[in-house]
Structures are given as structure tokens and as C-alpha cells.
C-alpha positions in Angstrom: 0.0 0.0 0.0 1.3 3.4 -0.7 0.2 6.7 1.0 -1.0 10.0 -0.5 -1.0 12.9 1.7 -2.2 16.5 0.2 -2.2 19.5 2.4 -3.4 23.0 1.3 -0.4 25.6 2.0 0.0 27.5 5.3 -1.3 30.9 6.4 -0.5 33.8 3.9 -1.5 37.3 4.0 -3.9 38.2 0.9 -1.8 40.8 -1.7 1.3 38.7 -0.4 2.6 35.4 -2.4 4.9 34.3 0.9 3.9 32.9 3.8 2.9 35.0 6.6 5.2 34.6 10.3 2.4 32.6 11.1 2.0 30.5 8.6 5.7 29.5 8.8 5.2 28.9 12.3 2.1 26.5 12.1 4.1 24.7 9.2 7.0 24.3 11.5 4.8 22.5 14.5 3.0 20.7 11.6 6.0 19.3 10.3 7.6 18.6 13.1 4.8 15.7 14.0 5.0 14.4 10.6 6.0 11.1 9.6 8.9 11.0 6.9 8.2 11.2 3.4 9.6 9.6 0.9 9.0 12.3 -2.1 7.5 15.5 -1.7 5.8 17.1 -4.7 4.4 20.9 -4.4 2.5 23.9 -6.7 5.2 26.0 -8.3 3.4 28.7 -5.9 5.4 30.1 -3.5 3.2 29.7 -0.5 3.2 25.8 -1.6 7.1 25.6 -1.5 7.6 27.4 1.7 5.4 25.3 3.3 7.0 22.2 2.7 10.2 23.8 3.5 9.0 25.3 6.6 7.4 22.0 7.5 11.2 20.8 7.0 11.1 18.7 3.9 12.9 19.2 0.7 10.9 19.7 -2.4 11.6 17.2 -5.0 9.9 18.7 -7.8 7.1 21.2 -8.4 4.1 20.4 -10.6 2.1 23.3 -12.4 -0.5 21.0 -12.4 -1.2 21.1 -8.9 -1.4 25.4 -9.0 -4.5 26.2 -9.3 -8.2 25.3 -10.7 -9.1 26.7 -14.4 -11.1 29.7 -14.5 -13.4 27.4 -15.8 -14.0 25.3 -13.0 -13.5 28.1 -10.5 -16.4 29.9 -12.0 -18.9 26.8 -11.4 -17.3 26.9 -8.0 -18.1 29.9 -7.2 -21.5 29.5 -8.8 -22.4 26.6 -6.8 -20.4 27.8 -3.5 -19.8 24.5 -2.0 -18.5 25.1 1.6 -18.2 21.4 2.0 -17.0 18.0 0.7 -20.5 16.8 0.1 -20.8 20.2 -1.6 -18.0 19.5 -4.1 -18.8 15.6 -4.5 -22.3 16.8 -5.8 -21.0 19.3 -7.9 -18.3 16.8 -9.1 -21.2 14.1 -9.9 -22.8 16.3 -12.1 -20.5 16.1 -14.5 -18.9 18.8 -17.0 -15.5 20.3 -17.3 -15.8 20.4 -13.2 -15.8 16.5 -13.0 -13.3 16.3 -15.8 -10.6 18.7 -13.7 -11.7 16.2 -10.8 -10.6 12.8 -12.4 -8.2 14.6 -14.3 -6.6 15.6 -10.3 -7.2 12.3 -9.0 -5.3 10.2 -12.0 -2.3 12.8 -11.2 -1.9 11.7 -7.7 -2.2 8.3 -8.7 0.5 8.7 -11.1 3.0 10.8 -8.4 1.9 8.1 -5.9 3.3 5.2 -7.9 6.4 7.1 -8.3 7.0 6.0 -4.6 8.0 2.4 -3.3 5.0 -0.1 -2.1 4.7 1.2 1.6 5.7 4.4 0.9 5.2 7.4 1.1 4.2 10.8 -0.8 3.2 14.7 0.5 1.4 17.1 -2.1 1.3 21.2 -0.9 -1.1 22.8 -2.7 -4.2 24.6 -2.5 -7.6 25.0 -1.7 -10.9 23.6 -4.0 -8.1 21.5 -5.8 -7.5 18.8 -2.8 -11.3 18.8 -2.3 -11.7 18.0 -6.0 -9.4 15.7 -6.8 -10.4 13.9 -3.3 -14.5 14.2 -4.4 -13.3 11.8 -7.6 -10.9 9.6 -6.1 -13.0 8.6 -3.2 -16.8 10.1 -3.8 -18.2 7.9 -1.0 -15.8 8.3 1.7 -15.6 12.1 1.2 -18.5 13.1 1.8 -18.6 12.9 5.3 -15.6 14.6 5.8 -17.2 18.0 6.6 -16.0 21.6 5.5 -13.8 22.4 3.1 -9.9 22.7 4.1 -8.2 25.4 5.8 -4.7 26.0 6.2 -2.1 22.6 6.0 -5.2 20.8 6.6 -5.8 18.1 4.1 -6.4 14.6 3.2 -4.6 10.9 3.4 -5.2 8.5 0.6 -4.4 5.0 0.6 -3.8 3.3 -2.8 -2.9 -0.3 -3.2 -3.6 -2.7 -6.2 -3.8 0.5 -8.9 -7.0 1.5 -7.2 -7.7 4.0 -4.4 -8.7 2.2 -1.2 -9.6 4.7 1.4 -8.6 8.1 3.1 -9.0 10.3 5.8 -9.5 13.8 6.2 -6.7 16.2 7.9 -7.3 19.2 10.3 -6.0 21.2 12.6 -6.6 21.5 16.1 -7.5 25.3 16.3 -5.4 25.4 19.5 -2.4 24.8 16.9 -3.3 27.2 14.2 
């Protein structure tokens, strides 16, 4: 069985790309209660980067692919304002270009999760709407129950064994950490 986990980046500051002093910090306490990794992919964002970094992990290799949802699909996000993974598995089942960004997500993490040895394991940093899409396609079912969307470094764990995806669990942070 490998393991997938995706976090959204760490606190920033609106008109600033970088991380804010706390968003460094909560990436530091995050990181430091981490297990190991064995490849860590990120957004060519810097607010993706630094938060690996800060988390302590080196960036193997950033992936454009992972920066941000088409204006496309943002704007039947925004239409449909799902503030939820329920939200986003609906909007994901009905189909379009918002389903095809979804699978199109969730066969990329596939791919980067096979890059690492059976057992092992693989960190995405990226960003909001795009973990809870790619998660709403790889595992509809299970997703759905896992409440509001993600806020900072939270995320998702994905377990993949035999090709296929096989369960998950959501991420989140104790507020008493953030």
C-alpha cells in the first residue's frame, strides 16, 4: 500500500505570495509531528514551496499541475459555492469540465503516488478547491462525510494499493495549533 497525503499551504497574507510569520510557524509544528516522506511534490506557488520547506522537507519537484483550478471550473465553484466535501462531490457528480478537472486531479496523484516504493510514502502542498476536487473523484463515498472544506495545512490521506484507491481520511487542525 502506498500513501498519499495532500495538504493545502499555510497561512499567507492576501496581496502577499509568501507565507505569513504565522503560517511558517504552524508549518513548522505541523512538520515537526509528521511522519517522513519519501518524495514530496508541491505547486510551483510560493506559499506551496515554503510550506514544505517550513514543514522541514525538501521539495523534490514542483508540478504546475497542482497550482490552481481553471477559471473554468472556478467559476462553477463559485456559482455553486460549496462550503463542504458533500458540496463538491455533488458538484463533481454532475458532470462537465468540473468532473473532468476532478478525475483529471485524481489520476495525477495516482501517477505521483506510484512514483514512490510499495509502503511508501508521498506529501502534495497545494491549494484549496483543488485537494477537495481531486479527493471528491478519487474517493466520492468516503468524502463526503468529511465536513467543511480545508483550511490552512489541513488536508487529506489516501491509501492506494492494487492500482485503485482504497480509502482516506481527512486532515485538520486543532485550532489550538493554528
Amino acid at each position: 500500500m502506498r500513501v498519499l497525503e495532500h495538504r493545502r499551504h499555510s497561512h499567507r497574507s492576501a496581496a502577499d505570495p509568501h507565507l505569513s510569520p504565522a503560517g511558517l510557524a504552524l508549518a513548522r509544528r505541523v512538520g515537526s509531528g509528521s511522519p517522513g516522506f519519501d518524495r514530496v511534490v508541491t505547486s510551483p506557488r510560493p506559499r506551496a514551496v515554503e510550506t514544505a520547506e517550513a514543514m522541514g522537507l525538501r521539495v523534490e519537484y514542483e508540478l504546475e499541475a497542482l497550482g490552481s483550478v481553471p477559471d473554468a471550473v472556478s467559476d462553477r465553484l463559485a456559482e455553486a459555492s460549496p462550503s463542504s466535501f458533500a458540496g463538491v462531490v455533488e458538484l463533481v457528480e454532475r458532470g462537465g469540465i468540473v468532473r473532468r478537472f476532478a478525475n483529471d486531479q485524481a489520476e495525477l496523484w495516482a501517477t505521483e503516488v506510484e512514483r514512490v516504493r510499495d509502503g511508501g510514502r508521498l506529501l502534495l502542498v497545494s491549494h484549496a478547491q483543488l485537494i477537495e476536487l481531486g479527493t471528491a473523484a478519487a474517493l466520492p463515498t468516503a468524502a463526503r462525510s468529511w465536513g467543511p472544506a480545508l483550511g490552512y495545512l489541513e488536508g487529506v490521506r489516501l491509501f492506494r494499493e492494487g492500482g485503485r484507491w482504497v480509502g482516506g481520511e481527512v486532515l485538520r487542525i486543532d485550532p489550538a495549533r493554528a
